[in-house]
Structure formats: structure tokens, C-alpha cells
KEPA-599677 format. One record per residue: y negated, z negated, x negated of N, C-alpha, C in turn. Coordinates in steps of 0.05 Angstrom, whole numbers, padded with zeros to 5 digits, always signed. Layout:
# KEPA-599677
YZXYZXYZX;...
END
This chain:
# KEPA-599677
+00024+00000-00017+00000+00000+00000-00025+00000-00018;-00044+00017-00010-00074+00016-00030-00078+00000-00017;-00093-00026-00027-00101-00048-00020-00131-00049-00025;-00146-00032-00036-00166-00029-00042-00188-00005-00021;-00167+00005-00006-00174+00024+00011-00166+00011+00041;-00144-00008+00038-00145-00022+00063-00176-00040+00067;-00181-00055+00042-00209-00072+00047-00226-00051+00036;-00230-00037+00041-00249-00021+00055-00249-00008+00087;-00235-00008+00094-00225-00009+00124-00229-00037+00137;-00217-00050+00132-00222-00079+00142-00258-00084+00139;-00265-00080+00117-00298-00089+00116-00317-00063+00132;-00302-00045+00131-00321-00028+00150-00319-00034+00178;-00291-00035+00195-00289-00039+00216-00292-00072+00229;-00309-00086+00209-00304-00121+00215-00334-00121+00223;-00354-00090+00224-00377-00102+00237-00379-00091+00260;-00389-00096+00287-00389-00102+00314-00412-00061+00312;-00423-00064+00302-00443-00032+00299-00423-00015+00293;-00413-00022+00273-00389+00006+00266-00364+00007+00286;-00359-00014+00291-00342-00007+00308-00349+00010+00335;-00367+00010+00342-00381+00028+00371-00390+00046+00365;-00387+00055+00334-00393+00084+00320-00372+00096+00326;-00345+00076+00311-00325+00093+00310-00319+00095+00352;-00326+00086+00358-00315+00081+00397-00322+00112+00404;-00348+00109+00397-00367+00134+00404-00354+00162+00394;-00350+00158+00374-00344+00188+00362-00318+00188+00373;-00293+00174+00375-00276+00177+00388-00268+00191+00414;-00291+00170+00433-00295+00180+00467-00303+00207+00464;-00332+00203+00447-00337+00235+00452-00342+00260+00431;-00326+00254+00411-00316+00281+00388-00343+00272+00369;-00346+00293+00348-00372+00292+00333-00391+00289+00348;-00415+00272+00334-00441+00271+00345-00461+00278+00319;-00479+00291+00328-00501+00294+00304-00508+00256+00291;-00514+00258+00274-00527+00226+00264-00559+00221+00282;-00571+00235+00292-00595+00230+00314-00586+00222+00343;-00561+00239+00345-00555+00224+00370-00530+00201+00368;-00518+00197+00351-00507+00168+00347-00532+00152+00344;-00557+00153+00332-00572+00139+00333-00581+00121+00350;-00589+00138+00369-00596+00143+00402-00585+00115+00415;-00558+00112+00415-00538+00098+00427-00554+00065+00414;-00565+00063+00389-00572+00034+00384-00601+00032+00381;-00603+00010+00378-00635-00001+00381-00632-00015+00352;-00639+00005+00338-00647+00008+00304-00651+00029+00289;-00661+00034+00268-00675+00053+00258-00659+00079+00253;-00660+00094+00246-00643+00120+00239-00626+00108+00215;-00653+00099+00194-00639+00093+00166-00617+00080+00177;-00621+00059+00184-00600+00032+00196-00568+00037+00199;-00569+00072+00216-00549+00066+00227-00539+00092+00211;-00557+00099+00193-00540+00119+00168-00533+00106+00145;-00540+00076+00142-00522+00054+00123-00501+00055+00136;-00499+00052+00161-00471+00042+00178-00454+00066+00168;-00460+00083+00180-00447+00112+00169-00442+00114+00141;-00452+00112+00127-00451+00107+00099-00414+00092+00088;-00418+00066+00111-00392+00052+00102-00372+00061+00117;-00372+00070+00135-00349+00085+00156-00336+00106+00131;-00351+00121+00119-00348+00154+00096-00341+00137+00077;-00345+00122+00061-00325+00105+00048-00307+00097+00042;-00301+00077+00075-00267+00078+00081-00252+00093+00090;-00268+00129+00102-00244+00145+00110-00256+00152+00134;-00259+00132+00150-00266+00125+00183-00278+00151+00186;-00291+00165+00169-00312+00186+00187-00320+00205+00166;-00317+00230+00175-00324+00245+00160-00354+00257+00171;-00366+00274+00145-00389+00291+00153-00391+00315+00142;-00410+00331+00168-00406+00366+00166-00430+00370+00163;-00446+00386+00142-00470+00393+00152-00474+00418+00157;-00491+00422+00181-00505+00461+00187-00525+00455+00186;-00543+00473+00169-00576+00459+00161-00576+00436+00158;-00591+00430+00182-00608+00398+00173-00589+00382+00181;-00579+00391+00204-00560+00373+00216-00533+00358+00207;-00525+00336+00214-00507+00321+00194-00493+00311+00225;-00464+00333+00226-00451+00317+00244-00435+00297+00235;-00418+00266+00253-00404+00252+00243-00384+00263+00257;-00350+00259+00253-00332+00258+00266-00310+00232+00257;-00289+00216+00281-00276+00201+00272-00252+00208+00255;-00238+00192+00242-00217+00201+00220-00193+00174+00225;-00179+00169+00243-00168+00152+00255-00145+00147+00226;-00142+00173+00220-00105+00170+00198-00106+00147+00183;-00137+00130+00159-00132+00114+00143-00133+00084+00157;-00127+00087+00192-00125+00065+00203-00087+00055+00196;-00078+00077+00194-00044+00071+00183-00044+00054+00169;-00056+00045+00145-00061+00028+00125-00060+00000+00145;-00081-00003+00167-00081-00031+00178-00054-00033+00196;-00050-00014+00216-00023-00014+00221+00010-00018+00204;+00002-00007+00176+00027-00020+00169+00022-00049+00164;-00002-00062+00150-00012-00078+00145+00007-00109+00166;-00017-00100+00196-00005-00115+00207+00022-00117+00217;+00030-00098+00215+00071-00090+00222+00073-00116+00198;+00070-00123+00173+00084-00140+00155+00079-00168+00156;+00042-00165+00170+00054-00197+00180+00060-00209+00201;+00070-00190+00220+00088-00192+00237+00118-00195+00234;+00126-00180+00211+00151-00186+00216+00157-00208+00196;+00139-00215+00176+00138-00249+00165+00142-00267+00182;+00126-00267+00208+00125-00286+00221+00144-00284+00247;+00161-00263+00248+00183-00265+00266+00206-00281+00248;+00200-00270+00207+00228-00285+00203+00230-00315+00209;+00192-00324+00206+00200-00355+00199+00202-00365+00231;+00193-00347+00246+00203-00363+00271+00238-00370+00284;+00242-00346+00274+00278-00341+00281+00284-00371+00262;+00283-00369+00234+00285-00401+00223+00281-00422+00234;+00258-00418+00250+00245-00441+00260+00259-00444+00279;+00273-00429+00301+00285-00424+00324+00317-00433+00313;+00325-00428+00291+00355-00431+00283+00355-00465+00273;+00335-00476+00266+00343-00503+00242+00334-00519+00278;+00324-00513+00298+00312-00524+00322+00344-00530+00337;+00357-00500+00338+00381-00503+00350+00403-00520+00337;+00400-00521+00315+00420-00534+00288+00423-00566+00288;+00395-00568+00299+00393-00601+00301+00400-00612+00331;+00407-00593+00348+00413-00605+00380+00441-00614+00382;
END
């Protein structure tokens, strides 16, 4: 597992703005960066830092025609958190089955 590309995923998607970036581009395909803007009550710059860390971790790619800078979502380097959490899931099924076996062991 890149673990270095997972926490970058985890730190991009752990703020409440990026996450309704990525919602947005999802619901409704690429959006130019003026009209993701649109959607918050903050500056252009603002929410082209946000963008900034989404293209980082993967989350989002960008196209440009002229001036324009569309975003689109990039869901695949979410696999990283999905296997992620698949392992501490199944950690915590083994120690429960233990926990469930030494419970029955003692009745």
C-alpha cells in the first residue's frame, strides 16, 4: 500500500470544503473552477487552494481550453482508503471472534 498517497487522500478528503467539491463534481461531471466557486461563500483563490489539494491526492484532475480550467472527479485513488479500511476491519473481526471464543471458553 503507498502510504504516502493514502495520507494524502485522507488529508485532502478530512476537510468538510473538499469534500462538497469532490460531491459536486461527482453529482454533476466537470465544472469550470468559477463555477465550483459559485457553490461557496469564499474567494476564487480559496477554493483554488482547495483544488490545489484534491490534484495532489488524485481526487481531481484538470483540463484547460483557454482560460478556462475545468475540474473533474477521479474516484480510483479512493481504492487506497477502501483497502485501507477492508484491513482494519478484518483486524477487528479477528480479535472479536477471540474475544467471542475465550467468552464461550469460560461458560
Amino acid at each position: 500500500m503507498d502510504e504516502d498517497a493514502l495520507s494524502r487522500i485522507l488529508k485532502a478528503a478530512g476537510d468538510t470544503t473538499r469534500r462538497q467539491i469532490l460531491t459536486l463534481l461527482v453529482q454533476e461531471g466537470p465544472l469550470r473552477v468559477t463555477g465550483l466557486a459559485a457553490h461557496f461563500d469564499m474567494s476564487l483563490n480559496s477554493v483554488s487552494k482547495h483544488i490545489k489539494v484534491l490534484e495532489e491526492a488524485g481526487l481531481v484532475t484538470r483540463r484547460t481550453l483557454g482560460r478556462e480550467h475545468f475540474i473533474a472527479a477521479e474516484l480510483e485513488p479512493l481504492k487506497l482508503t477502501e483497502g485501507w479500511f477492508a484491513q482494519l476491519k478484518s483486524i477487528w473481526e479477528l480479535r472479536l471472534t477471540a474475544l467471542e471464543e475465550l467468552l464461550v471458553s469460560k461458560e
